[in-house]
C-alpha positions, 0 to 999 in steps of 0.5 A, a space after each residue: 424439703 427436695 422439690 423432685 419429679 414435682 413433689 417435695 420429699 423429706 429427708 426421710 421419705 428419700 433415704 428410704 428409696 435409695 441406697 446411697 443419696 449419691 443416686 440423686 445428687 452428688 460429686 464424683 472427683 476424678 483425673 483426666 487421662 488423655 491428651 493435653 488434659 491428661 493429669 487435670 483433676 475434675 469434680 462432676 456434680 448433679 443436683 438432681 435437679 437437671 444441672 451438671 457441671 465438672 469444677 476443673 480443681 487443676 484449672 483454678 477451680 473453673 467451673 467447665 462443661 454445665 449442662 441442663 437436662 442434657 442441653 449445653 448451657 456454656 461454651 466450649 473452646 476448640 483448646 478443650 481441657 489443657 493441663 496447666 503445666 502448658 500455660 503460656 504466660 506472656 501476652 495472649 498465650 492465656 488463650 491457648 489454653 482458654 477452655 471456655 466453660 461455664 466460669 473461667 477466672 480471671 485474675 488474681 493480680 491482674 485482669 484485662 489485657 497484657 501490660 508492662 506495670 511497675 516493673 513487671 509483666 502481665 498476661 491476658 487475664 492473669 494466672 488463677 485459671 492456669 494454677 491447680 487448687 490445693 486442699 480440695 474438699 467436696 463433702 454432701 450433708 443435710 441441713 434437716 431436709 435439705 441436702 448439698 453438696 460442696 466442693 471447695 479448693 484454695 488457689 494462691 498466686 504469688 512468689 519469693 520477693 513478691 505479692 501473696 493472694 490467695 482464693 479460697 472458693 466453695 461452690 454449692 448445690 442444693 438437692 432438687 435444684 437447678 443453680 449453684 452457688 459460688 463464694 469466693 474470699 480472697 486473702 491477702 497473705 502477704 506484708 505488702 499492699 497488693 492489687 487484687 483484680 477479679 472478673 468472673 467470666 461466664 460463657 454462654 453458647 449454643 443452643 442457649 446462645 441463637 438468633 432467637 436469644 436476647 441478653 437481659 440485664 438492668 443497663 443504664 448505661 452501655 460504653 463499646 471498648 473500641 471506637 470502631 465498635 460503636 456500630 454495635 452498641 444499638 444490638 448489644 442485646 441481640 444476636 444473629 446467627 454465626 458470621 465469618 471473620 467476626 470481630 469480638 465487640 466488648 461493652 461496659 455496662 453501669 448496671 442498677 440493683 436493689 437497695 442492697 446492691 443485688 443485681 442479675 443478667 441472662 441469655 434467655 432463649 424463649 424459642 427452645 424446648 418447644 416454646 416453653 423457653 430457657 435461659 441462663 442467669 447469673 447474680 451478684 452483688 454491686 457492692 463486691 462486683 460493681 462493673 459489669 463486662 459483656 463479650 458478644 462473640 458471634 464467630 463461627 466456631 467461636 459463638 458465644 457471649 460472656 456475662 463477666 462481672 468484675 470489681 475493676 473497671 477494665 476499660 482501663 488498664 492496670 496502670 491507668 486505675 492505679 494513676 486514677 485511684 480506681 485500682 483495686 487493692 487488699 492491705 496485709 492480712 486483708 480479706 474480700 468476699 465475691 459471691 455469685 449465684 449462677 442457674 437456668 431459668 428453666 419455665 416460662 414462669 421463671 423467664 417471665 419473673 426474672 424479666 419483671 425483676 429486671 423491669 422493676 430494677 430499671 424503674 427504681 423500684 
């Protein structure tokens, strides 16, 4: 059963007050005119449950603008929307197009910074983002009285004389409620063995994101990406409000989870919506995203934090883990499955129970 407006309704009871189910949870597909953007396919979704957000079906099937009652959940850069015929491949060009959003996916071949390996060259965070989905479907149906809505697309990387991977996404949402669900298996279509390099990355920003905010998450172990950063590590937790001439400090976290590998982190603000609080989770699984990526931006303009969790370990490069044995790979014909489950902690009672998760993680339990 739907919980709304602080009641559970039957499928019945809800049919028999609107004309179209759309009038409470939906998705609305739609193309971009204006401006850079113009030609971008988009999918609008609400839950009816207080969650919006647009799938970006051009851009790799990121997920951009989320918000909750109103209230801006994700970042959103100063490039905006941009049609991914303006991808800039070589180097940093990545970030001339890099919208932020609540989810921006990195890969598929290649995550982390540029670099030259066997014999090619590789971007800031691969071509995923910049590659347009096709078979794109969203479809609503009951599941007796429950209702979701789907929104899928498959989004393949590849070339003449060269590796084949391909995405096949499918983001869900239940009527009434406040998260949404991804699940991502990626294929390897080609006759070769192929890296497969995957990060997830979330942007959280203001009003989520203030000196009021704190990053929770079962940490056993935090390591700076730069030496100089070190300086840092004592407040990766805690964040101040917007400073001039910041420099991006970066941390690889070694998180614990459950006995089946399940694992979780939030940006929760307990000074917003009249003390009652807010935050933003993610959860996932260690045993498909072992390694966990922290971004902690706090620029002016540029304010934001990114909860990335990752198969790879990117404190090394693409060349580095294949000389360790660390590089992610698919054999032909292979499959893998990510999952992730992404949502407001909407309550006081929400944010207390998922640091009592959190809590119970760190001590074993």
């Amino acid at each position: 059963m739907a919980l709304l407006y602080g009641q559970q309704w039957t499928r019945e009871e809800l049919l028999r007050r609107v004309g179209d189910i759309s009038q409470l949870c939906g998705a609305k597909v739609y193309e971009f005119l204006d401006g850079p953007a113009r030609g971008v396919i988009g999918v609008d979704v609400w839950t009816g449950g207080g969650l919006t957000f647009t799938v970006l079906a051009s851009r790799g099937m990121d997920i951009g603008m989320a918000r909750y009652r109103g209230i801006a959940l994700a970042w959103r850069s100063p490039t905006m929307e941009i049609h991914p015929a303006f991808y800039e491949p070589e180097g940093y060009g990545w970030l001339r197009g890099f919208h932020g959003g609540l989810l921006t996916t990195c890969g598929l071949m290649h995550a982390g910074h540029p670099i030259e390996d066997e014999g090619g060259h590789y971007g800031l965070h691969g071509r995923a983002s910049y590659t347009p989905a096709h078979h794109l479907r969203t479809d609503g149906c009951w599941e007796g009285d429950d209702y979701f809505v789907i929104v899928e697309g498959k989004v393949r990387e590849g070339a003449v004389f060269a590796p084949v991977l391909e995405l096949h996404r499918r983001i869900t949402v239940r009527l009434g409620e406040n998260r949404l669900f991804v699940h991502d298996t990626v294929t390897n279509l080609g006759f070769q063995t192929t890296p497969l390099l995957l990060l997830y990355h979330i942007n959280i920003g203001f009003p989520v994101l203030s000196e009021t905010a704190e990053l929770v998450l079962p940490s056993k172990q935090v390591q700076p990406r730069d030496p100089d950063g070190g300086g840092g590590v004592d407040e990766y937790a805690r964040f101040s409000p917007p400073q001039p001439n910041f420099r991006e400090h970066v941390f690889f976290h070694q998180l614990v989870g459950t006995r089946d590998g399940d694992t979780c982190a939030a940006i929760i603000n307990r000074a917003l919506m009249h003390g009652e609080g807010i935050g933003v989770y993610v959860r996932w699984n260690l045993n498909e995203l072992p390694y966990f990526v922290q971004w902690k931006m706090v620029g002016e303009g540029i304010y934001v934090v990114g909860l990335e969790p990752t198969n790879a370990p990117l404190q090394f490069t693409r060349k580095e883990m294949r000389e360790r044995g660390l590089l992610p790979v698919l054999q032909p014909g292979e499959q893998r499955t990510f999952r992730l489950e992404i949502g407001v902690l909407a309550t006081r009672a929400d944010i207390d129970q998922f640091r009592q998760f959190v809590a119970a993680l760190m001590m074993g339990r």
